[in-house]
N, C-alpha and C positions, 0 to 999 in steps of 0.2 A: 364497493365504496370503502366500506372497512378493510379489503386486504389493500390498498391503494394508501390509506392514511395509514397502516402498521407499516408500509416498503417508503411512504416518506419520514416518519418518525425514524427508523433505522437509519436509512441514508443522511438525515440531518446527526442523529445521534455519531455516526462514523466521521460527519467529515469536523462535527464540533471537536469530537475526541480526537483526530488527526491533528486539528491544529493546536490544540494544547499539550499534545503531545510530541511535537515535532519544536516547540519553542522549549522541549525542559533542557537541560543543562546536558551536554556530549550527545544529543540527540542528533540533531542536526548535522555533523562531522559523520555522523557513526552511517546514518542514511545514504550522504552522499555518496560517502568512499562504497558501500555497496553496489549503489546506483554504479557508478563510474568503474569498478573495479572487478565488478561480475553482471556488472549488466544486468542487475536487479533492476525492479520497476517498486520502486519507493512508497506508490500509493496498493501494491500487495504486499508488502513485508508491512507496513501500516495494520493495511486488511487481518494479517496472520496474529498478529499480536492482538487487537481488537479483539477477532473473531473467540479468539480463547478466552475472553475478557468475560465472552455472550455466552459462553457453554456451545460454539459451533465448532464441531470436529469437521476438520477439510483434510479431505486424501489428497491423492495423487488424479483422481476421477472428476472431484470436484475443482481441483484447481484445474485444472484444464478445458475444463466447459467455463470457469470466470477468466481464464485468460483467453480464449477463444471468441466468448463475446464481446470481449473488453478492446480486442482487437485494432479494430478501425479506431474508439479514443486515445488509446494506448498509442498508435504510430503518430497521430496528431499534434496530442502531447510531446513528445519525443520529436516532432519537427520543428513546433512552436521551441522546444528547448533549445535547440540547435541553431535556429534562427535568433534567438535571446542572446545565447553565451558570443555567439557572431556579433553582432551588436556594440555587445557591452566590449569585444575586445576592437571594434572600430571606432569608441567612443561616442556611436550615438543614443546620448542619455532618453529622448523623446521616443525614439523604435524602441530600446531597449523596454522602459514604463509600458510601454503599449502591448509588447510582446510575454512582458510578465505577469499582463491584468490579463492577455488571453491565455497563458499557458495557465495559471490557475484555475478560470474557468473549464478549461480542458482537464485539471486535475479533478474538480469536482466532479463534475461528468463523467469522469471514468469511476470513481468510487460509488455515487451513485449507480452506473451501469453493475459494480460489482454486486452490490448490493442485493440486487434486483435477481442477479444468477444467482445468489445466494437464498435466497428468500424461499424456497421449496425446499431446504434442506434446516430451515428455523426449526430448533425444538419446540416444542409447546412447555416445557421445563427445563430449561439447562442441565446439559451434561456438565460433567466435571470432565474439564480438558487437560492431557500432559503438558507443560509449559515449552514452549518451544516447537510441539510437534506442529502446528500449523505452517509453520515459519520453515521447518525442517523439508516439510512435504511440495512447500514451494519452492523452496531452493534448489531439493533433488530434479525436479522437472526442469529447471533450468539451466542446470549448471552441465558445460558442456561432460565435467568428469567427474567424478567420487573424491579426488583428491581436493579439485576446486569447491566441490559441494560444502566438504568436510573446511576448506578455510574460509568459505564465505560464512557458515555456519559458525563456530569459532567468532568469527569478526562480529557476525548478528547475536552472539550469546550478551553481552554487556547491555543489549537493551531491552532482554527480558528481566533483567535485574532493576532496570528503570520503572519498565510496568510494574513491576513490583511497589516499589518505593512511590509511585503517584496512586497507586491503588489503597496505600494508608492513610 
């Protein structure tokens, strides 16, 4: 009962800090063109930044067990999106609303799933995390090269400087 109410506190605590952190100012731009541009998944570069917030060090081990079970949300989301941006470029305003209250849903759901892989790796005291390395360990797993890695990286540096500045 108790570990079940500490993995809903955390997943509520993630996806509140998601959205307040996704409305701050160049946030939003910086996310997409990730999204779009290396094929980021927006709700774990979110997770990477948080996660260092918590004192949660993520490898290259554990991100791949959260993108692993993240999996099946992760592809839904990303078809929900695809079916939205579809939509929105055939002008239907009603699918489109419809497609974007489930693609959120679908975001929730997936951060909450991460949460959850996350959750045996919770300190019982926060570590003190390198800034960026979360972020860093995600991006290397994904990016198809070192060169890409190194400019999506680059591109995500600017909104560790934002975490910064909502953390005062």
């Amino acid at each position: 009962m108790v570990k079940e109410q500490l993995l809903q506190h955390h997943q509520d605590n993630f996806w509140d800090w998601s959205c307040v952190f996704y409305e701050a100012s160049q946030v939003k731009p910086l996310l997409l063109k990730l999204q779009d541009s290396y094929q980021l998944n927006v709700n774990y570069v979110l997770l990477a930044l948080w996660t260092e917030q918590q004192g949660i060090a993520m490898d290259a081990v554990i991100w791949k067990k959260v993108i692993r079970e993240g999996l099946q949300a992760s592809q839904a989301v990303s078809g929900l999106r695809h079916r939205r941006r579809k939509a929105k470029h055939l002008g239907q305003k009603d699918e489109y609303k419809k497609l974007l209250s489930l693609e959120l849903k679908g975001e929730k759901l997936l951060q909450q799933q991460a949460v959850k892989s996350l959750l045996p790796f919770w300190p019982i005291v926060p570590n003190s995390v390198e800034p960026m390395s979360n972020l860093r360990f995600y991006i290397q797993t994904q990016a198809q090269s070192r060169i890409e890695a190194d400019e999506a990286l680059q591109q995500a540096s600017e909104l560790g400087g934002i975490v910064q500045k909502l953390q005062v």
